[in-house]
C-alpha positions in Angstrom: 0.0 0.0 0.0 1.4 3.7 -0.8 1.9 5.5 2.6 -0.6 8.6 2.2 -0.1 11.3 4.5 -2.1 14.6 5.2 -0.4 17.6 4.1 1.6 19.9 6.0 0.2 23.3 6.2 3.0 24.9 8.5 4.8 26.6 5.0 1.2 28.0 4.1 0.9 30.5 6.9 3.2 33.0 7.9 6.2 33.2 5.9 8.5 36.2 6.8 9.3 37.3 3.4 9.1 40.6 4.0 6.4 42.2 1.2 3.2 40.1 0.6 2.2 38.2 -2.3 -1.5 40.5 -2.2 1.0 43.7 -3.4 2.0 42.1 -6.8 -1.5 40.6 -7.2 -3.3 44.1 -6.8 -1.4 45.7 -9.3 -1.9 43.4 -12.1 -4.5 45.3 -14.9 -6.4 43.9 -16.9 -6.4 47.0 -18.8 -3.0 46.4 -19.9 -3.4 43.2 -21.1 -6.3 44.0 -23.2 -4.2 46.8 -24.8 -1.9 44.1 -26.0 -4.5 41.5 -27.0 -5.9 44.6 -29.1 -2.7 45.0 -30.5 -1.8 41.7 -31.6 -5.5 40.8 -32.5 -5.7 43.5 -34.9 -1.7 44.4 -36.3 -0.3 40.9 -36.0 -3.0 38.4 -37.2 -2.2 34.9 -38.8 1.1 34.8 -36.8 2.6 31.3 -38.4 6.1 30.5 -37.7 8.6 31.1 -40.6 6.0 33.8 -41.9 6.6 38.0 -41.7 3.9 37.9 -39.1 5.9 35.2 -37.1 8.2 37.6 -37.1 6.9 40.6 -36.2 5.3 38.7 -33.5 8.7 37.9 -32.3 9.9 42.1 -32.7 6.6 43.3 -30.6 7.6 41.1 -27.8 11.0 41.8 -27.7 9.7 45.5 -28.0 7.1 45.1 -25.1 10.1 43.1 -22.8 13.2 45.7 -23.2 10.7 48.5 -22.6 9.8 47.2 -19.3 14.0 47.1 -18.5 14.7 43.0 -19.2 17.3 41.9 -21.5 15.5 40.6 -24.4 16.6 38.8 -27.9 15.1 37.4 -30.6 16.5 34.1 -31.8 16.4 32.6 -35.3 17.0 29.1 -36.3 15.6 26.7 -39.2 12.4 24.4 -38.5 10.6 22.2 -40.3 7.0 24.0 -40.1 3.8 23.7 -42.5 1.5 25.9 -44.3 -1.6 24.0 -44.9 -4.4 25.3 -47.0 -7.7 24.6 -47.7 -8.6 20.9 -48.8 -11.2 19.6 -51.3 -13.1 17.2 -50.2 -16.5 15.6 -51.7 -19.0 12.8 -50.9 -18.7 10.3 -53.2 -21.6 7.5 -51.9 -23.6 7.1 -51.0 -24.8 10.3 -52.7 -22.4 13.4 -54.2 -21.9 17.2 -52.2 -19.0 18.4 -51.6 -17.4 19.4 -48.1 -15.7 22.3 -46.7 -12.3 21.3 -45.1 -8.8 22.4 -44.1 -5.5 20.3 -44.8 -4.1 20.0 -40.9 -0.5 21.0 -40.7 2.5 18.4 -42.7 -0.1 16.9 -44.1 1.0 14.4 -46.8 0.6 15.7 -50.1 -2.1 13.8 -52.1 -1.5 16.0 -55.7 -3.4 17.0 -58.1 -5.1 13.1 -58.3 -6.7 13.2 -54.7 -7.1 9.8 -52.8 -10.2 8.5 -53.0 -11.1 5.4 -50.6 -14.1 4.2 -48.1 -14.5 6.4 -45.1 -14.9 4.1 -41.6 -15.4 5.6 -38.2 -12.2 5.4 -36.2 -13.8 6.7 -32.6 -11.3 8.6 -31.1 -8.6 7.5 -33.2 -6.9 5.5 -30.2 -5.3 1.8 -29.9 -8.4 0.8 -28.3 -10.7 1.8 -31.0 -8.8 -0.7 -33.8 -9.3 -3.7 -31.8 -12.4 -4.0 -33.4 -11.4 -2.3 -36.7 -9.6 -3.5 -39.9 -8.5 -0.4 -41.7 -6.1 -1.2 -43.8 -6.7 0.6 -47.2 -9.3 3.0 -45.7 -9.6 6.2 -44.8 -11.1 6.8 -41.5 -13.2 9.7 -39.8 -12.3 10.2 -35.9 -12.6 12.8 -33.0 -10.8 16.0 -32.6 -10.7 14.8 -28.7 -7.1 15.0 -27.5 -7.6 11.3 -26.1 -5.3 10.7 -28.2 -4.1 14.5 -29.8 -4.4 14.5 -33.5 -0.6 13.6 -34.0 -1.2 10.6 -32.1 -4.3 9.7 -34.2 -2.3 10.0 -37.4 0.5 7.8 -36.2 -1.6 5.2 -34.9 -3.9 5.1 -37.9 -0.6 4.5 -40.5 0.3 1.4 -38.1 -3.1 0.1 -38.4 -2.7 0.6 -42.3 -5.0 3.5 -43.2 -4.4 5.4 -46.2 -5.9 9.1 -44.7 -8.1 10.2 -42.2 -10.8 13.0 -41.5 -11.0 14.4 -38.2 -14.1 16.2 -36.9 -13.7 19.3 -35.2 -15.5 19.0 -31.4 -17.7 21.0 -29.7 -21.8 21.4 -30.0 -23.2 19.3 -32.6 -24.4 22.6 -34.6 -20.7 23.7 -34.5 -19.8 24.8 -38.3 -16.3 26.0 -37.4 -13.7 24.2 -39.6 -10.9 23.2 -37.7 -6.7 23.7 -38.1 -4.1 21.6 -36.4 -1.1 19.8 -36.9 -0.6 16.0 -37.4 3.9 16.1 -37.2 4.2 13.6 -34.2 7.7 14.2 -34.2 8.5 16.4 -31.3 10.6 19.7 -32.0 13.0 19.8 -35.0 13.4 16.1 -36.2 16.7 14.1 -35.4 17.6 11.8 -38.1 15.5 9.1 -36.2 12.3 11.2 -35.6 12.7 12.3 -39.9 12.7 8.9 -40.5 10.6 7.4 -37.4 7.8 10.2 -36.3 6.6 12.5 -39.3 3.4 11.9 -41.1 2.9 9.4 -42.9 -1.1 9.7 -44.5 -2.8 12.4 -45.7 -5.1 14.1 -43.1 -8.3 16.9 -43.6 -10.2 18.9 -40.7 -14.0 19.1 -41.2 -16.7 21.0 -39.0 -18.4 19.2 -36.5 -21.9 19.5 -38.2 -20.5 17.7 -41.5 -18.3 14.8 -39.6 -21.1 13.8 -37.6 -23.5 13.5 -40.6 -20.8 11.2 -42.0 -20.7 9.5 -39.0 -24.3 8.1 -39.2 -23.6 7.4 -43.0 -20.6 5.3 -42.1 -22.4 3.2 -39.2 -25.3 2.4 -42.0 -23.2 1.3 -45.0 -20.6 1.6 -47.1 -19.3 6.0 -47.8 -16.7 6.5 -50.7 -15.1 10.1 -50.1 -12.3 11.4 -52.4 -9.8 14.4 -51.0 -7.1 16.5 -52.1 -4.6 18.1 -49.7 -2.8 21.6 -50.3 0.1 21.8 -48.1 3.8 23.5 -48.1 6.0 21.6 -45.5 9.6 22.5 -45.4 12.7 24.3 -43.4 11.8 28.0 -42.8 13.8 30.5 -40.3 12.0 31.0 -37.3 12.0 33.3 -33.9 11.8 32.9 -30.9 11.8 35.9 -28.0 13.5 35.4 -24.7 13.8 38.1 -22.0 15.7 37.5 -18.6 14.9 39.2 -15.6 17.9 37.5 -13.4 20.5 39.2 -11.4 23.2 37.1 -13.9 23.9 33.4 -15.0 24.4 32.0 -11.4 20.8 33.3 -10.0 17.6 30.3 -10.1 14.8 31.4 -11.8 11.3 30.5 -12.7 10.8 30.0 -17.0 7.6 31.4 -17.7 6.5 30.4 -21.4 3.7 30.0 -23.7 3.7 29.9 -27.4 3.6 33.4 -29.4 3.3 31.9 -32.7 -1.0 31.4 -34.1 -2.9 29.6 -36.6 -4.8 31.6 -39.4 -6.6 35.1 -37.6 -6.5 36.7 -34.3 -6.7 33.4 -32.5 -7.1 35.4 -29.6 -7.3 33.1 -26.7 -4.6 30.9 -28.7 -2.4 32.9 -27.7 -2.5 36.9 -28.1 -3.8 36.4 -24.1 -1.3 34.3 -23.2 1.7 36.7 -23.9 -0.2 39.6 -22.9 -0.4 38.0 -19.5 3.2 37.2 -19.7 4.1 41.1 -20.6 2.0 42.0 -17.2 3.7 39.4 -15.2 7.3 41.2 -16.2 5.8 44.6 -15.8 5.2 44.3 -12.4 7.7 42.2 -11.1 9.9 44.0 -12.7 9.4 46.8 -10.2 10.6 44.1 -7.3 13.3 42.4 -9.2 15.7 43.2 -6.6 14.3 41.5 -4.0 13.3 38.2 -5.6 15.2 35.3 -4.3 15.5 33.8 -7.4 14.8 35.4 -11.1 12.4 35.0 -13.8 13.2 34.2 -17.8 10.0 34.6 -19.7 9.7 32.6 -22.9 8.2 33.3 -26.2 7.9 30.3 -28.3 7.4 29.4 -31.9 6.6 26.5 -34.1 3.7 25.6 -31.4 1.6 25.2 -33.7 3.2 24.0 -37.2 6.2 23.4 -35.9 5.3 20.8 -32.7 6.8 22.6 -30.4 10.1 23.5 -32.4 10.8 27.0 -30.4 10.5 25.3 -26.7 12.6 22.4 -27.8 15.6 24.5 -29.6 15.5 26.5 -26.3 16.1 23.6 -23.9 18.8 22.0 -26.4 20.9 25.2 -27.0 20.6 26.5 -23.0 20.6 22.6 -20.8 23.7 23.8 -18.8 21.8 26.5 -17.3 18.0 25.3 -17.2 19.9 22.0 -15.9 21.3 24.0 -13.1 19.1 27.0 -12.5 16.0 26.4 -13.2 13.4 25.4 -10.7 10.2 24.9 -12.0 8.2 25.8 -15.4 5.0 28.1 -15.8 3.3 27.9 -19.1 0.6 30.3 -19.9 -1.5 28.7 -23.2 -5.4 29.8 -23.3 -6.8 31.7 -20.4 -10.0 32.9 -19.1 -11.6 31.3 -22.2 -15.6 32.2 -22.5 -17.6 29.7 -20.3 -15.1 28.7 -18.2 -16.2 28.7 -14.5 -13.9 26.5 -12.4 -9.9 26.5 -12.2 -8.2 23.8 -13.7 -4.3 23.1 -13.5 -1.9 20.6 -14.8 0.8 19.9 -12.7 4.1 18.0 -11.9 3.2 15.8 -8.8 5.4 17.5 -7.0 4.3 20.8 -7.3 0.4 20.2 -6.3 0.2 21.1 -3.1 1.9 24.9 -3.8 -0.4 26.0 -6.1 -3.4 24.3 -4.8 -2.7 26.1 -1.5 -2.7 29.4 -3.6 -6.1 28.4 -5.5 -7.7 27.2 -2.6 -6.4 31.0 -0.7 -7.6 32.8 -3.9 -10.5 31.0 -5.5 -13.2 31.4 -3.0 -15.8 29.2 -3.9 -15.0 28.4 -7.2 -14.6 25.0 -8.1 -10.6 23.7 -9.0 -9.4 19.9 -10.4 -5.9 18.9 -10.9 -4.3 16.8 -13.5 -1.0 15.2 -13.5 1.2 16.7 -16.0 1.5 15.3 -19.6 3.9 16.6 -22.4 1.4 18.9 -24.1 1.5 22.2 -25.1 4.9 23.8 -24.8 6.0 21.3 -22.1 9.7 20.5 -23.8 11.3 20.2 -20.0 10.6 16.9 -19.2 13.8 15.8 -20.3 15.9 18.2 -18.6 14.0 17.7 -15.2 12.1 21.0 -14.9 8.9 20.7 -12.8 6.1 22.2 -14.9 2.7 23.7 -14.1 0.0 25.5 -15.9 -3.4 26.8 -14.7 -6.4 28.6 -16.5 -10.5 28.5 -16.4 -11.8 25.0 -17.0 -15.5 24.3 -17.9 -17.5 22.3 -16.2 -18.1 18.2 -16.8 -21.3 18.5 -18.0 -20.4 21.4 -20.8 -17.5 18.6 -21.8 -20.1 16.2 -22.1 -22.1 17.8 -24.4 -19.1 19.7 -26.2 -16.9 16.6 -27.1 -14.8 17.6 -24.6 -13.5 20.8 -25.8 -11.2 21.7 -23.3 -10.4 24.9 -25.3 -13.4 25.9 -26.4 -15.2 24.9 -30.1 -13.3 27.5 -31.5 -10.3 26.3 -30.7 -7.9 26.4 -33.5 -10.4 27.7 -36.4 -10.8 31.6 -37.2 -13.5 32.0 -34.9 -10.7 32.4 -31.9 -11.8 36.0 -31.6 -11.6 38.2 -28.8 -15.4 37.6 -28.1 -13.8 34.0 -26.7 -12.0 35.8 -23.9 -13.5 36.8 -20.2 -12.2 39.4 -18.8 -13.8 39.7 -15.8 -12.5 35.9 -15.0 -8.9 37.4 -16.4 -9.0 39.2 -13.2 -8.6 36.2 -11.3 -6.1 34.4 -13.6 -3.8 37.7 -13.2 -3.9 37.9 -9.7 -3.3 33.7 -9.5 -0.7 33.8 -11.7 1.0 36.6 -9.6 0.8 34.8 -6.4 2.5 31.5 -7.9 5.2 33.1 -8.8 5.6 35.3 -5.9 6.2 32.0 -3.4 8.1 30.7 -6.3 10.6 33.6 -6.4 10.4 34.0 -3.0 9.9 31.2 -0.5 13.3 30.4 1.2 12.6 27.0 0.9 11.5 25.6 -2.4 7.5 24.5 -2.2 8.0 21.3 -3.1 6.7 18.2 -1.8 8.3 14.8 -3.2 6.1 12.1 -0.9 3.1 12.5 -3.5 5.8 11.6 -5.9 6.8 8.7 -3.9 3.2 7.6 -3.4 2.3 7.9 -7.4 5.7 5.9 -8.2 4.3 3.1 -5.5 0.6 2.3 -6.5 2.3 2.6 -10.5 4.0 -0.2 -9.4 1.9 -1.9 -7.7 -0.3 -1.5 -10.5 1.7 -3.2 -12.8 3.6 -5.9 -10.4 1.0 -8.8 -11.3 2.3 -8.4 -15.0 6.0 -7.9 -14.4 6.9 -10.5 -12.2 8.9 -11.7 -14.9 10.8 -8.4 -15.6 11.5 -7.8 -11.6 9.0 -4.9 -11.1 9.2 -6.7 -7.2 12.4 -5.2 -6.8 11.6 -1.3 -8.3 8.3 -1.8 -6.1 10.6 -2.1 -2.8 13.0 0.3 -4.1 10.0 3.1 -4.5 8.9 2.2 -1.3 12.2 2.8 0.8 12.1 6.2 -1.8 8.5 6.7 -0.3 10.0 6.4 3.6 13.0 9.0 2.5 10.7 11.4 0.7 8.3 11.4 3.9 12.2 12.6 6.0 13.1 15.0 3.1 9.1 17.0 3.2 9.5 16.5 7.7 12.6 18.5 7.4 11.6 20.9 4.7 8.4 21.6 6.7 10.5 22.4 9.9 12.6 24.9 8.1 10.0 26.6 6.6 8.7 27.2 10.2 11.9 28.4 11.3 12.2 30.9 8.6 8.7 32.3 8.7 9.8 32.6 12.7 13.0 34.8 11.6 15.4 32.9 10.8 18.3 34.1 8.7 21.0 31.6 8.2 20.4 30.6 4.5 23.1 27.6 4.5 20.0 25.1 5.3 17.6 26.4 2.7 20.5 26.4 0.1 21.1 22.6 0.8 17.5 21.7 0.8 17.2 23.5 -2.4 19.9 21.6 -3.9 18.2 18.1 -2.9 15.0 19.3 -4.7 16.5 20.6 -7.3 18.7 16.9 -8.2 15.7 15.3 -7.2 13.3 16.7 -10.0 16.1 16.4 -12.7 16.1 12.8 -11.9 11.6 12.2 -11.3 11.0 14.5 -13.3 11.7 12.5 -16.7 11.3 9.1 -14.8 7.5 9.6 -14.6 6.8 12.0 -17.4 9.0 10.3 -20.5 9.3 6.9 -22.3 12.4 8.4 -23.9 14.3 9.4 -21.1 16.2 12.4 -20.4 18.3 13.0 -23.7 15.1 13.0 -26.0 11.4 14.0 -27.1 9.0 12.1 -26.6 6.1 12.2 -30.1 3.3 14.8 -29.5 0.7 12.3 -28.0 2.2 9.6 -27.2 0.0 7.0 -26.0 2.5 5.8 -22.8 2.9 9.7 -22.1 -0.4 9.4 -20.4 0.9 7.2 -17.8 3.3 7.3 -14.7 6.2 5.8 -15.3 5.9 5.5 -19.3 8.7 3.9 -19.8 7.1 0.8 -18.7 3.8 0.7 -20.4 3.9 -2.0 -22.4 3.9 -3.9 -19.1 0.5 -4.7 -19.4 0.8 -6.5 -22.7 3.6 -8.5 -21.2 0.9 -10.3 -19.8 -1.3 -10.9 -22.3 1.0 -12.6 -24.4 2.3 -16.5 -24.5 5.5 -17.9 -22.4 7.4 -18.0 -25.5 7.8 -16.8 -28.1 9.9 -14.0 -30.2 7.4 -11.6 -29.6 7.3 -12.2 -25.7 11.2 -12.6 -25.8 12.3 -9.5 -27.4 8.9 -7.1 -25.4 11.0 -9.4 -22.2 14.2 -8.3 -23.0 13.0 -4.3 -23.7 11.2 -3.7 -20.2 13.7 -5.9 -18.1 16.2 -3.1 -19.1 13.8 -0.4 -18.5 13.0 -2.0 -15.0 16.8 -1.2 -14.4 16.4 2.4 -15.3 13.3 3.0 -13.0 14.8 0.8 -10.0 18.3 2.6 -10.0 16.9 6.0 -10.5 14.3 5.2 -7.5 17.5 4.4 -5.5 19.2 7.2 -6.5 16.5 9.6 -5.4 16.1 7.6 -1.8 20.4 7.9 -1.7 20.4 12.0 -2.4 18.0 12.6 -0.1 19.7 11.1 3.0 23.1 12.4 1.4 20.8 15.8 1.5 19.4 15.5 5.0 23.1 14.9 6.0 24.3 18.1 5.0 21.8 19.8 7.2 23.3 18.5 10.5 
């Protein structure tokens, strides 16, 4: 059994830091952030990266940062992005229209001849919906849902032998928006394994909602013969990202705060003109306290979010490891907030960083409803790798609008041209400012980092123990015990880090301690961090979607098939020979962790 405990509240009381986190909140305006939103909305529309608008994205943010006194650059580096167009696409059978329809981003190229073939509903495009299903040949119709993401759904459909697919966009079933996207599952700029391994491999078409679910019902009564043509440029362009750095120099920690500045076609407003204009607040006023911040802040503007699948994020963590590696103590990404409709809080988070910023929500939030989610590699979230804890937080909707939305997250106009500024509450903004100010304030500021590794420990455990029936024959009995005795160090390592917070919010003043427990946290994460967020490991990118990515412990996902196949057999033998070594990596780093923490907790007396 994983050994729960009940939180410590003694480091969510007092905390002797001198100035309170309520003086940064108040002065956040939502005034200014509409004046950028405005801006961007309306002079820099349609900002795809490798265009003149990514660009000029990229100048008006290193404008906004240097003008508020941070050292900002633009960098430019090649990509592999995609300029999709629009698509024809027509009903063949059982009678003749023809469809409106967007190619989705690095498409495959169908020329002039189209591909014609018989449409078959695909679900939600995941494993579990071909187990049922013979594609091969056929061009199937799923989802938008992100269960699995669009790049998922194109991989796993050219396995399964499908020569295209249509997804339908989510939302109402009376929603006409026709939706972008992207379908590269390779993560970042390819290596010459993810070229040759990860990038599309079918062609693929958006559709509105309205039309995909009349071709549903067609589909489940007979036979439907579509034909499509793709229009698509996918290639190397230059482009930008921005990066301003509000540190004292190299040596400082810091918070990255990033979110992608780069847009699909129009003002795509809550995607992400909001997002940056937030960001540009953020800096304004803590720019007015930088001197007193513990540790610093380097706000990021990515690219290639879109078209690029996260080429901008990824080409910053490759080029500047030594110091993220060293320096950087957790990451804040700010995609989408305050969305239209949205009424509860929702955040994403690395398991060690739950309790923080559910202390802040649960301070700040009255009676609004908030939900956590572990964190998955979506969005902007290229840190895994390097060990960065990550969080984001925004308005959620409600379970019941999900229901009978398809589970748009992100509204129904997510990614089509109706992401106006209509989509955007302001009145909620308010709250996302003031939220977003506080989280960074105990970030920058608490002596002692807010991390709590037992919830860690506990998730590591019941994964484990999860999955121990399976892998008896891989040795998951000896990672189990070894995530245990992690648990019982974790529980020392959050006992002591408690005790100190209480000492410093007492007066304290002797930083040697805090600097020591810092260090542990920090070493810890760089090791969790990619043990329960990556299949890949440290040194690479997982694909955009990927299947074991929704796990802990990815690495070992294919567990579960272990048991569902024969004793013998080369299929069993070489799956067998795959995990055992993967076992090794989880059971040594869970040793590791359990060995740096008592080597930490040493250094304290």
């Amino acid at each position: 059994m994983p050994c729960f405990r009940a939180a410590s509240a003694a480091w969510i009381g007092k905390r002797g830091w001198g100035m309170s986190e309520s003086v940064v909140a108040a002065a956040m305006s939502v005034d200014n952030v509409r004046r950028h939103v405005d801006h961007i909305c309306t002079q820099i529309p349609s900002r795809l990266a490798g265009s003149e608008n990514g660009r000029r994205m990229a100048e008006y943010s290193r404008e906004v940062m240097a003008g508020l006194g941070l050292a900002a650059e633009i960098h430019e580096f090649p990509a592999v992005v995609s300029f999709p167009g629009a698509a024809e696409f027509r009903l063949k059978g059982p009678a003749e229209r023809v469809i409106a329809a967007n190619t989705l981003g690095h498409s495959v190229d169908t020329g002039p001849q189209g591909l014609a073939g018989e449409l078959v509903w695909a679900g939600n495009g995941g494993y579990a919906d071909y187990e049922t299903r013979d594609v091969r040949g056929k061009i199937i119709l799923t989802e938008l849902s992100y269960s699995p993401a669009r790049h998922e759904k194109q991989r796993i459909a050219g396995q399964k032998g499908a020569i295209g697919a249509v997804m339908m966009n989510w939302g109402h079933d009376g929603n006409a928006a026709v939706p972008y996207g992207s379908v590269k599952p390779a993560w970042g700029v390819p290596t010459p394994e993810s070229w040759r391994e990860e990038m599309p491999v079918i062609p693929c078409i958006g559709v509105a909602r309205t039309e995909g679910l009349e071709l549903k019902r067609l589909a489940e009564r007979g036979r439907v013969e579509v034909w499509f043509r793709t229009e698509v440029e996918n290639g190397w362009k230059p482009v930008q990202i921005t990066v301003a750095d509000m540190t004292r120099g190299p040596e400082q920690d810091f918070v990255l705060v990033g979110g992608h500045q780069d847009s699909w076609f129009g003002e795509a407003a809550t995607d992400n003109a909001a997002g940056n204009s937030c960001k540009f607040e953020l800096a304004r006023v803590f720019s007015q306290h930088r001197d007193r911040l513990r540790r610093g802040l380097v706000f990021g503007f990515w690219t290639a979010h879109e078209t690029g699948t996260m080429a901008g994020s990824t080409w910053f963590v490759d080029r500047y490891w030594d110091r993220l590696r060293r320096h950087a103590v957790a990451y804040m990404q700010i995609d989408q907030p305050s969305c239209v409709g949205t009424t509860e809080w929702k955040t994403m988070s690395s398991v060690e960083l739950k309790d923080f910023h559910q202390g802040i929500e649960k301070r700040m939030l009255g009676n609004r409803p908030y939900r956590w989610h572990r964190a998955a590699k979506t969005g902007d979230n290229s840190f895994l790798g390097v060990g960065i804890p990550s969080f984001h937080g925004e308005g959620g909707f409600t379970a019941d609008e999900l229901k009978a939305t398809a589970n748009a997250t992100l509204g129904w106009w997510h990614h089509s041209i109706e992401c106006c500024r209509d989509k955007l509450d302001w009145s909620y903004l308010a709250d996302h400012l003031r939220i977003y100010a506080a989280y960074l304030w105990e970030l920058c500021m608490a002596p002692v980092l807010p991390f709590r590794f037992r919830p860690v420990a506990d998730q590591f455990v019941m994964r484990l123990q999860e999955l121990a029936p399976a892998g008896k024959p891989v040795g998951l009995d000896g990672a189990l015990a070894r995530a245990q005795d992690f648990c019982a160090a974790a529980e020392r390592l959050d006992a002591a880090a408690d005790a100190w917070r209480a000492r410093y919010a007492a007066g304290h003043q002797d930083q040697a301690p805090a600097e020591a427990l810092n260090l542990c946290i920090k070493r810890l994460s760089r090791l969790l961090v990619p043990l329960q967020s990556s299949a890949k490991g440290a040194y690479d990118q997982d694909p955009y979607g990927y299947t074991p990515q929704t796990t802990m412990l990815p690495a070992l996902y294919d567990v579960a098939r272990l048991g569902k196949l024969a004793n013998a057999g080369e299929e069993r033998w070489l799956l067998e020979t795959k995990l055992r070594r993967e076992r090794n990596r989880v059971a040594d780093a869970l040793d590791d962790a359990r060995t740096m923490i008592e080597d930490g907790l040493n250094d304290l007396t």
